[in-house]
C-alpha positions in Angstrom: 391.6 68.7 -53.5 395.4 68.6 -53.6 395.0 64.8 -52.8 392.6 64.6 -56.1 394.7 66.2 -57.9 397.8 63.6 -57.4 395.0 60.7 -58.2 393.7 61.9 -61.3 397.3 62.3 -62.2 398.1 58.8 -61.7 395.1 57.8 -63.1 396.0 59.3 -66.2 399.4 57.7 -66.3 397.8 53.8 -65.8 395.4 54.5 -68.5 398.4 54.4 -70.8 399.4 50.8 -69.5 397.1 47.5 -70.7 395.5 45.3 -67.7 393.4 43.2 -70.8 394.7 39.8 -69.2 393.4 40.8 -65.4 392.6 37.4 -63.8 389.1 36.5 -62.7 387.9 38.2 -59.3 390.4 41.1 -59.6 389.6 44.6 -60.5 392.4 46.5 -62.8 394.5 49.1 -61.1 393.7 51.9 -63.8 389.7 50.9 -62.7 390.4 51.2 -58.7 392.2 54.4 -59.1 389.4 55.7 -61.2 386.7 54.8 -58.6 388.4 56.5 -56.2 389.3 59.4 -57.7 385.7 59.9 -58.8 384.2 59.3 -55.4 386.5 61.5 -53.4 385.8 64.1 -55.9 382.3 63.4 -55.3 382.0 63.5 -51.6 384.0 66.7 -51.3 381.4 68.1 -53.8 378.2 66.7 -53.4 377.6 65.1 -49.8 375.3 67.0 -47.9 374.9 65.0 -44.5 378.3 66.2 -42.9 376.4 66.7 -39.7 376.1 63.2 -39.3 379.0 61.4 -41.0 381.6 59.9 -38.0 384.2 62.6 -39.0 384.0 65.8 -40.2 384.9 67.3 -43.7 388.3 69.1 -42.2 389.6 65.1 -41.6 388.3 63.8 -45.4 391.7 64.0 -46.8 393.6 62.4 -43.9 390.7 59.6 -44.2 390.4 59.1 -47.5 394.6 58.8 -47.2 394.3 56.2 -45.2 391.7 54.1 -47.2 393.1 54.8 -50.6 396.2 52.9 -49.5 394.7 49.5 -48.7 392.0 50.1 -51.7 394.8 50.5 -54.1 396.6 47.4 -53.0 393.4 45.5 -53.1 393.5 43.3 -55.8 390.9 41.2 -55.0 387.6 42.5 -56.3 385.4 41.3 -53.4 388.0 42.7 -50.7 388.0 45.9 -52.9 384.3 46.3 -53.0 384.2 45.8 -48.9 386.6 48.0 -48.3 384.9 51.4 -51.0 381.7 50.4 -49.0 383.7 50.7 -45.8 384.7 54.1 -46.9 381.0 54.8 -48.1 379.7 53.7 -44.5 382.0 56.1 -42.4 379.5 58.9 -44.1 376.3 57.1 -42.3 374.1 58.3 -44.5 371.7 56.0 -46.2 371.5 57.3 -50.1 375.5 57.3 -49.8 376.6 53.8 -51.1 379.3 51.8 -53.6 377.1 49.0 -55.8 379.2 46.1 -57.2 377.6 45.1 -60.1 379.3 41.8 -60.1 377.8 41.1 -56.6 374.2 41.6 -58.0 374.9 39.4 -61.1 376.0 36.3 -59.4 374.1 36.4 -56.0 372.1 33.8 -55.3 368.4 34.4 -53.4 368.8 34.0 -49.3 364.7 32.7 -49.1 364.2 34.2 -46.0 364.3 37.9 -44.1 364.5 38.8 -40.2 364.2 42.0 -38.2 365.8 43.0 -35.3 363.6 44.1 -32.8 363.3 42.8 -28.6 367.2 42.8 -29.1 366.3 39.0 -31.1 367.0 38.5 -35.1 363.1 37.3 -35.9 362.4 35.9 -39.3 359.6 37.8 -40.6 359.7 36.1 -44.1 360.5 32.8 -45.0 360.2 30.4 -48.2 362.2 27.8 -47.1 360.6 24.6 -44.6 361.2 24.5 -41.6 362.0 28.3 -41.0 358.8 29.7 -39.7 358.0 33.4 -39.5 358.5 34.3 -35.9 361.9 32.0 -35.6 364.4 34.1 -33.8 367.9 33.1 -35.6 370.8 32.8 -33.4 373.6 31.5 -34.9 375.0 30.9 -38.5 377.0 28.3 -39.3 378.0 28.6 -35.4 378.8 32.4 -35.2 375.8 34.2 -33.7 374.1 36.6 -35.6 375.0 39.4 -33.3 378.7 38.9 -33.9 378.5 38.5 -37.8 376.7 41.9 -37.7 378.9 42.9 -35.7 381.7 41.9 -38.1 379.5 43.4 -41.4 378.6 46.4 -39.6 381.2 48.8 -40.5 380.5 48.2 -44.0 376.1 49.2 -43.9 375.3 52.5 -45.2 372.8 53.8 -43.0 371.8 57.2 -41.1 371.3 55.5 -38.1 371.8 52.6 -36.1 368.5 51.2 -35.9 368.5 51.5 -39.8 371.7 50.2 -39.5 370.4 47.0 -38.3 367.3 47.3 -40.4 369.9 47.3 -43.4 371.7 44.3 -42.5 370.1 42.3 -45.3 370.1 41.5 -48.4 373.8 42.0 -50.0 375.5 42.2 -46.7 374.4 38.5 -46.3 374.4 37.2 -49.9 378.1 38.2 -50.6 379.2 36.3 -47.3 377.2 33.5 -46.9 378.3 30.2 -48.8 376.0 28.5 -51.5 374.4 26.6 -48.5 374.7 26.7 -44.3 372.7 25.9 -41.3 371.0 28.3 -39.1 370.2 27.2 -35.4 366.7 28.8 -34.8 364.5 28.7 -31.4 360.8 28.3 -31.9 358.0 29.8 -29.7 358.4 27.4 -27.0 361.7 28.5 -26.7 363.0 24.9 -28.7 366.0 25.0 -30.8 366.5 23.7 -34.0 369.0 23.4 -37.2 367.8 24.3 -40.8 369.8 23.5 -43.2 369.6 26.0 -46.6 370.9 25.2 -50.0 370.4 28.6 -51.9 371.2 26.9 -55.2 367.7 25.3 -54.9 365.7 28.6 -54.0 363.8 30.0 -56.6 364.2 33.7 -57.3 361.4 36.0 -55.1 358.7 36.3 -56.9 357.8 40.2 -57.5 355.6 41.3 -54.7 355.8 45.3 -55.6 352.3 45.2 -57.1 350.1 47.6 -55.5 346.8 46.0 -54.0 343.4 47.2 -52.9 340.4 45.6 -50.9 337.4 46.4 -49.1 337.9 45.3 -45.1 334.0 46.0 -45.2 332.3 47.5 -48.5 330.6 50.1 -48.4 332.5 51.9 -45.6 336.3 51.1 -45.0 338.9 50.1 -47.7 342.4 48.9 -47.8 345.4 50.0 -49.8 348.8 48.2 -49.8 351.3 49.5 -51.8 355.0 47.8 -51.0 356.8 50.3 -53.5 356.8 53.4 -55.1 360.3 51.9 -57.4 358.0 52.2 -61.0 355.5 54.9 -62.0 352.7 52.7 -62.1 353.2 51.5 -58.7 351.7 55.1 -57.5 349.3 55.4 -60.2 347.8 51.8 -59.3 347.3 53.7 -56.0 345.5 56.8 -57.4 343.4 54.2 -59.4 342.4 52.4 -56.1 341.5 55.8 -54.7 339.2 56.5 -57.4 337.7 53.1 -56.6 337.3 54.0 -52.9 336.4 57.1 -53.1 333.4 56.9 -51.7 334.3 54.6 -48.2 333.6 56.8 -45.0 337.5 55.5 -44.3 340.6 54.5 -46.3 343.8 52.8 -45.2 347.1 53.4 -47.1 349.3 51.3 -46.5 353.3 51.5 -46.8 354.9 49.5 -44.0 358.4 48.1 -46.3 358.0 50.4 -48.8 361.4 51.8 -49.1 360.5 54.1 -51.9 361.7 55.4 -55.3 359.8 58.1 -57.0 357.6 60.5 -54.7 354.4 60.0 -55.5 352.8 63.7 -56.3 349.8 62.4 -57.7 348.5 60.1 -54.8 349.4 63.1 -52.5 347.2 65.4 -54.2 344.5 62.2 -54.5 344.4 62.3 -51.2 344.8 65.6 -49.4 341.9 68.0 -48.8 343.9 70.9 -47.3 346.9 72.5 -48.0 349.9 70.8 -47.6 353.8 71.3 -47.6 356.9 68.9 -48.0 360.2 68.5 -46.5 362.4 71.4 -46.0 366.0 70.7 -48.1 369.1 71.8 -47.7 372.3 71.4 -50.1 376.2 72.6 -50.1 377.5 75.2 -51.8 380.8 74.4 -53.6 382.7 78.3 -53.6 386.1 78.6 -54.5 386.3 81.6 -52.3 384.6 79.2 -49.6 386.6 76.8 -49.9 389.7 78.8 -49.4 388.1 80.7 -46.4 387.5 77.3 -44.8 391.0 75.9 -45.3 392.7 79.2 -43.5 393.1 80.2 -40.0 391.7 83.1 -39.4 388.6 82.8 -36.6 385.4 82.0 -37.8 386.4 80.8 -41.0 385.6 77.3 -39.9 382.5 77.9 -41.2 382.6 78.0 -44.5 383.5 74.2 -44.7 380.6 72.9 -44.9 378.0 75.8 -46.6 374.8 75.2 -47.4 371.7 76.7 -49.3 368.6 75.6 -47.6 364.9 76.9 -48.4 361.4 75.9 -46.5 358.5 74.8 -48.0 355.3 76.5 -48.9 352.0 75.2 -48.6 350.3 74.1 -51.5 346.6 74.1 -52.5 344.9 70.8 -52.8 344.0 69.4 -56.0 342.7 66.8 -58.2 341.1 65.4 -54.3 339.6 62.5 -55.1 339.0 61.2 -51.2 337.8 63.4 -48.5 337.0 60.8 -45.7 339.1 59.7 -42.6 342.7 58.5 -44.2 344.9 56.1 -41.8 348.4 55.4 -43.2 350.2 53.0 -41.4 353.9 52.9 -41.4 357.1 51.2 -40.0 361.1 51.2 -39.6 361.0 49.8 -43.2 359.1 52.6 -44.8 361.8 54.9 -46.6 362.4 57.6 -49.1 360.1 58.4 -51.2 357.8 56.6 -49.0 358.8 59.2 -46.1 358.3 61.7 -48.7 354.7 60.9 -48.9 354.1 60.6 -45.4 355.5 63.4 -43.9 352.8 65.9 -45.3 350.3 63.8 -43.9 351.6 64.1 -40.3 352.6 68.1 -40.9 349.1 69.5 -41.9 347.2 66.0 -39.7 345.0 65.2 -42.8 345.6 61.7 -41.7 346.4 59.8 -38.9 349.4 58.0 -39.1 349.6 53.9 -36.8 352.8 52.1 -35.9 356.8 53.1 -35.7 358.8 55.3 -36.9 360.0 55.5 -39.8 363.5 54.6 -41.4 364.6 58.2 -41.2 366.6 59.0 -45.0 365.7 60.7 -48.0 367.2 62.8 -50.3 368.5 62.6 -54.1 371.4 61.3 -54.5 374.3 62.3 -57.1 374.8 58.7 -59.0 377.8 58.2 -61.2 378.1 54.9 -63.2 381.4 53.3 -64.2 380.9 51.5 -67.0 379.7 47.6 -65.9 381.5 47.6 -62.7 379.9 49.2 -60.4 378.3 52.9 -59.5 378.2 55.4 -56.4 375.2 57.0 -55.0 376.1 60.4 -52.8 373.5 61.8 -50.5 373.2 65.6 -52.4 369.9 66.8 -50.2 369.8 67.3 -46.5 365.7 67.5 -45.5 364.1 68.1 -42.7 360.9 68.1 -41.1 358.5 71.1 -42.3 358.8 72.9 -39.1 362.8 72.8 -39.6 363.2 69.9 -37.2 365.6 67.0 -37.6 364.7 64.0 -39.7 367.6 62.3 -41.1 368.5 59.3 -38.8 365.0 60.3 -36.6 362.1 59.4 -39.2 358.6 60.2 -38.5 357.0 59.5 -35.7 353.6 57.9 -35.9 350.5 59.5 -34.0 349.9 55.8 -32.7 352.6 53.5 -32.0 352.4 50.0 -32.4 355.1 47.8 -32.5 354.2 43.9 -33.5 355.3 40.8 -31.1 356.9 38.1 -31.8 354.1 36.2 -30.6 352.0 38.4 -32.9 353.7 36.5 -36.2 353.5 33.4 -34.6 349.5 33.7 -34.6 349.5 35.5 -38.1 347.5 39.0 -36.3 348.4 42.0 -37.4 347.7 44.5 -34.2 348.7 47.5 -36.5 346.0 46.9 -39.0 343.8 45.7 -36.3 343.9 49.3 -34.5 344.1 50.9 -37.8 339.9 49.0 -38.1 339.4 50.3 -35.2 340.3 53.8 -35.7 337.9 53.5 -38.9 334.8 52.4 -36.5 335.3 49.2 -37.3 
């Protein structure tokens, strides 16, 4: 806290200077030093995953003395942001993140998205010709795709390294990736082949979060896809489709790459015709006295670094049931959050039985802090586990029936998770 205190102190003293005529792509000094002043203060207060970070919270000040000197010195914006996310990263913990605004407002749309599974990059959605879902993607503009993750990695937020990988998307690619570059691909015959990609002619994704329902055979087995629980309606779409299937001998929820947003109480209760019970949480405890135990000698005092309240979590009655036939959920490494949040009573109390891989393994509500239109911080403030008390961050839930697709299973368009999922419901 010594080392915040010198920050903020400098911080005060740049706010007296004027950076008005700050050229284009850099970040004013009075800005950096207030980012991170605010996010050291925030970690040492709020983050609740020290178990996990790669350092513990005796070494943050020596750490964070070692980043804040390149940081400072960072003009450049973009070299800036890499660097705080750096920082952020060292935490592995996936609701502890640095958002450039900037980054979001310029990006252009990649067209396509891969996983990483078989130890192979495979597209597994793609909107541009010629880059077919099942492609595995070697190389980028000549560097393999192992070594630029390799070169990214260290600045991924993630719990884990399979979420790690699962991360590796979206800004991590945009904000290095030129305007247009060719990927060399191999095919299912094991052909290569160059695509060349001009973002600037992509259009933006279309919005695919809309929950959707079917009948897979009407009267008896129904199908529920929801991609997101991000909005409100999102979940009560779902409790809507409930009510509409209320009445099929089996239902199918589904929230494979649903990386979540609000917990959905309602569709729980929809759903659950026993009692049920959540995650367990934990969160630190920020003591003066603490804080001075943990930073003295004496033996056993150690302990006090890191405090932490935790409580269980009670069952709770069903109500407002709307189905009480066989429920399937079916889940994957995407399916995060406030989607695990939903799942996880599920799989404690067995109301349902739960088809295909675990889960991405981070929840939690963060402590967000918003500087003006540059950027924000999100710090992991909850530490949950399983409802018996058993880890979950980094580990995910584990499915009752694991299925993990092929490559070969894009490539012919079958879906064997779904498919066993019809089978389980008789079908």
């Amino acid at each position: 806290m010594r080392l915040l205190l010198y920050v903020i102190i400098v911080l005060n003293i740049i706010s007296l200077m004027s950076f008005n005529d700050a050229k284009a792509g850099t970040l004013p000094l009075k800005d950096r030093v207030w980012i991170l002043s605010k996010t050291y203060q925030a970690v040492s207060l709020y983050f609740a995953h020290w178990g996990s970070a790669s350092y513990g919270p005796e070494k943050a000040d020596s750490v964070f003395q070692v980043f804040i000197s390149k940081a400072i010195q960072a003009e450049d914006r973009s070299a800036f942001t890499h660097l705080t996310r750096e920082y952020m990263a060292l935490l592995q913990n996936s609701h502890t993140s640095y958002t450039d605004f900037e980054e979001y407002r310029i990006a252009l749309p990649l067209g396509f998205e891969w996983m990483y599974f078989d130890d192979e990059w495979v597209v597994v959605e793609s909107r541009i010709l010629g880059l077919r879902v099942g492609d595995v993607v070697d190389s980028i503009d000549g560097v393999t795709v192992e070594s630029l993750y390799q070169k990214l990695k260290p600045s991924v937020c993630a719990s884990s390294e399979s979420a790690r990988r699962g991360s590796f998307k979206g800004w991590a690619l945009s904000t290095y990736l030129s305007e247009s570059f060719t990927m060399t691909l191999r095919d299912h015959r094991g052909d290569s082949k160059t695509v060349l990609i001009n973002r600037n002619s992509l259009d933006e994704r279309v919005d695919s979060n809309m929950t959707t329902g079917s009948w897979i055979k009407n009267p008896d087995v129904a199908y529920i896809k929801i991609p997101s629980f991000a909005k409100q309606e999102h979940a009560e779409d779902a409790v809507n489709m409930v009510d509409k299937y209320k009445d099929a001998s089996s239902l199918i929820i589904d929230v494979r790459g649903n990386p979540g947003g609000n917990a959905p109480s309602m569709l729980t209760a929809a759903l659950m015709d026993q009692p049920y019970r959540r995650f367990s949480e934990s969160t630190p405890i920020s003591i003066a006295l603490f804080r001075y135990y943990a930073e003295s000698s004496g033996p056993w005092w150690g302990k006090f670094r890191d405090s932490h309240m935790m409580w269980g979590s009670s069952f709770t009655s069903p109500d407002n049931t709307l189905f009480r036939g066989k429920l399937i959920i079916l889940i994957d490494r995407k399916t995060g959050s406030a989607a695990e949040d939903f799942v996880v009573s599920f799989k404690d109390n067995k109301r349902a039985l739960i088809i295909g891989e675990n889960s991405f393994g981070s929840s939690g509500q963060p402590y967000s802090y918003q500087f003006g239109d540059i950027g924000s911080i999100s710090i992991g403030t909850k530490r949950v586990y399983l409802p018996d008390g058993s880890p979950f961050e980094g580990v995910g839930i584990t499915p009752d029936i694991t299925i993990i697709p092929t490559r070969n299973n894009l490539y012919e368009d079958y879906d064997p998770v779904l498919g066993r999922a019809m089978e389980e419901a008789g079908m």
